[in-house]
C-alpha positions in Angstrom: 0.0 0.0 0.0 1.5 3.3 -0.9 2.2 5.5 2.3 0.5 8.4 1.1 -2.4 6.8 0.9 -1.9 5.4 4.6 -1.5 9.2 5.4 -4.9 10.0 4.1 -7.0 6.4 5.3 -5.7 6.7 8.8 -6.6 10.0 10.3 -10.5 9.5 8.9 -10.3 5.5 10.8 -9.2 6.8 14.0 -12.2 9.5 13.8 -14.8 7.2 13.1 -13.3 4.7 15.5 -13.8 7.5 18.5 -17.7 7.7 17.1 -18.8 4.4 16.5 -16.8 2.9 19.3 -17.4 2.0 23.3 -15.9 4.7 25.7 -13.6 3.5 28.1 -15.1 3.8 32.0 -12.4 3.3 34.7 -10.5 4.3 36.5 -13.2 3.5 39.1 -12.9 5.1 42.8 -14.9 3.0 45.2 -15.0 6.1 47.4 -13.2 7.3 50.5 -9.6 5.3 50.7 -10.9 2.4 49.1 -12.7 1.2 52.5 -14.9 -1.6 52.2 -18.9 -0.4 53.0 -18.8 -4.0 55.1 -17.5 -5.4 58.1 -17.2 -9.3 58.2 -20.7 -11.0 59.3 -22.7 -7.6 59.3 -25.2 -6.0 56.9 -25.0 -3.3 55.0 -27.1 -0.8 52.7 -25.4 1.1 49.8 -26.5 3.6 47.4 -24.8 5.6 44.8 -25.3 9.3 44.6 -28.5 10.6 42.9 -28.5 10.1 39.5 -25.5 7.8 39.5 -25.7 4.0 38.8 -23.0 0.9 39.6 -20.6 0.4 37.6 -18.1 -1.9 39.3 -18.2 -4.4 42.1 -15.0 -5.7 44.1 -15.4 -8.3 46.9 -12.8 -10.5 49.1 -13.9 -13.9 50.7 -12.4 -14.6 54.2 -13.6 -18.3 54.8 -12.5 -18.5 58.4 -14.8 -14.9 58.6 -17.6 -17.3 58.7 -17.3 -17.9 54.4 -18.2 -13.9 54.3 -17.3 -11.2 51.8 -16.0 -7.8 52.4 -17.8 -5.8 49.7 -17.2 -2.3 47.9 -18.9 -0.5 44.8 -18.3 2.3 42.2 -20.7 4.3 41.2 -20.8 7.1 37.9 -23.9 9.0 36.7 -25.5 7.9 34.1 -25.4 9.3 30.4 -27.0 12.8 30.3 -29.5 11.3 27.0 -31.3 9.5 30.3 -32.7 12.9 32.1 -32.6 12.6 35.8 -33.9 9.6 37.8 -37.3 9.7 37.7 -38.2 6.8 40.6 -36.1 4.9 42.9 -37.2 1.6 45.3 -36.3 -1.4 47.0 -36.8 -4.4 44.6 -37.7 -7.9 46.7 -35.2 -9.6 48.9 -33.4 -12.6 47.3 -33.4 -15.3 50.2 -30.0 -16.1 51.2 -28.9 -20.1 50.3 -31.2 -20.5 47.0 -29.7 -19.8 43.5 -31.5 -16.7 42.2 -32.6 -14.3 38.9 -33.5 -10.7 39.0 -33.6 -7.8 37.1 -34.6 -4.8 38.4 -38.6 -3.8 37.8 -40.2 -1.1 35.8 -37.3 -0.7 33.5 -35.0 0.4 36.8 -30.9 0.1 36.5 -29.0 -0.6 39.6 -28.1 2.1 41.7 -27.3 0.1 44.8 -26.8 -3.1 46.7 -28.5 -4.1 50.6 -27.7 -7.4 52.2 -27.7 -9.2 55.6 -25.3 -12.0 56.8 -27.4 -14.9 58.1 -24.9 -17.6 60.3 -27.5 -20.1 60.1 -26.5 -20.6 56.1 -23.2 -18.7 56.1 -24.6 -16.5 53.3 -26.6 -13.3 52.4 -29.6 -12.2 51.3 -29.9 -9.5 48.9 -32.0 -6.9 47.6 -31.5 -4.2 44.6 -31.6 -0.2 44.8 -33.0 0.3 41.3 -34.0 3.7 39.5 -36.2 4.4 36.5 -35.0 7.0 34.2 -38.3 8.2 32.4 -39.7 5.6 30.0 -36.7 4.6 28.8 -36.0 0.8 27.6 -33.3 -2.1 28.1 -31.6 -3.6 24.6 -28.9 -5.4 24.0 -28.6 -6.9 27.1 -26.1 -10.2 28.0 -24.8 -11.5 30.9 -21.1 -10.9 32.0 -18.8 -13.9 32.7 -19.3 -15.8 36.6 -17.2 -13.2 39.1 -16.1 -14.8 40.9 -13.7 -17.2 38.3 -14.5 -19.6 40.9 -15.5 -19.9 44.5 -13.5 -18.4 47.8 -11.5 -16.2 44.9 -11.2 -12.1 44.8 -13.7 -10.7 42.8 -13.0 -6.8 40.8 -16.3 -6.7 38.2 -15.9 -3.4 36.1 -17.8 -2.0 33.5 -15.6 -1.5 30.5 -17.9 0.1 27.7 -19.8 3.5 28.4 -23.8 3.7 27.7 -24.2 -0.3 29.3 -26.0 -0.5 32.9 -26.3 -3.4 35.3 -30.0 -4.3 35.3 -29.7 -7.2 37.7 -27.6 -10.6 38.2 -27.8 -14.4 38.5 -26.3 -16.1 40.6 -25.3 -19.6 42.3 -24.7 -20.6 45.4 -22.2 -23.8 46.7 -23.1 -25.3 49.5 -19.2 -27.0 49.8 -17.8 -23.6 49.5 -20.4 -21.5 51.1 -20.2 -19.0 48.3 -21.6 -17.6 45.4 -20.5 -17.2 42.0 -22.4 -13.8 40.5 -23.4 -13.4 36.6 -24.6 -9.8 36.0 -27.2 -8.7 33.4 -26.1 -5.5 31.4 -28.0 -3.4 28.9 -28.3 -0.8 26.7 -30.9 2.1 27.3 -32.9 3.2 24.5 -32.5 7.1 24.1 -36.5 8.3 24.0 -39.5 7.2 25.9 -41.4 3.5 25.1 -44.5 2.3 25.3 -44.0 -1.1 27.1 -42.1 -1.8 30.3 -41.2 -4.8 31.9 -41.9 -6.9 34.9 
């Protein structure tokens, strides 16, 4: 290929690359000195900032802290094209022990994370901070890879690509390791108002 036309093809790439492509997030602060919003055994209640949603989750497992997890979150707002937070709630508790599926209601992303220890089980139960953003509508959504790699390891979830929420999260629970491996559901938003929500 002759370098001048190099000269001329590679500028115009590079811009359309910075339009069509994913921005990069990070780096993530998980607030003041990186302290963990948990002690070992005890609940807990975290919410971003208004108008802010989770973006990353990091979590270490002590198994002689009664198979626990120390947990931390970062939050960012969320892209101007979604307005202000229009609603925020509480979705149901997700017992601790069971395997579990949720997505946050009425179109809501996840803004926050609740959970108490139980020592009966050695695990927690959870419950999602969600908040609706008008009428707008999940696409594109997928789930991420089990964080946890596997049981009893460090966990450091980020989102990578700007414009994708965490809607909710699967997971599964081992009664060997008293742990759970965590599969999060991430979407798109559409950018105007639909007709239709879901459940």
């Amino acid at each position: 290929m002759d370098i001048s036309l190099l000269c001329v093809f590679l500028p115009l790439v590079t811009v359309a690359w910075g339009q069509y492509s994913d921005y990069y997030y990070g780096p993530y602060n998980y607030g003041d000195n990186d302290e963990w919003v948990n002690v070992y055994r005890q609940g807990f209640n975290f919410q971003c900032p208004h108008g802010q949603v989770v973006v990353a989750v990091r979590s270490v497992f002590s198994k002689k802290e009664g198979s626990d997890r120390l947990w931390n979150y970062a939050c960012m707002p969320a892209s101007q094209s979604l307005g202000e937070p229009t609603e925020c709630w509480w979705e149901e508790i997700n017992r601790a022990g069971t395997e579990w599926y949720q997505t946050c209601s009425n179109n809501g992303l996840v803004a926050g994370f609740q959970s108490q220890y139980f020592p009966s089980v050695l695990d927690r139960e959870w419950q999602f901070y969600c908040c609706r953003y008008s009428r707008r509508c999940p696409y594109s959504c997928w789930l991420t890879t089990e964080y946890p790699g596997h049981y009893g390891e460090d966990m450091d979830m980020m989102m990578y690509t700007y414009d994708y929420y965490i809607r909710g999260a699967t997971t599964t629970f081992s009664a060997v390791h008293r742990d759970r491996q965590w599969k999060f559901i991430v979407c798109r938003m559409t950018d105007y108002d639909c007709p239709f929500q879901n459940v």
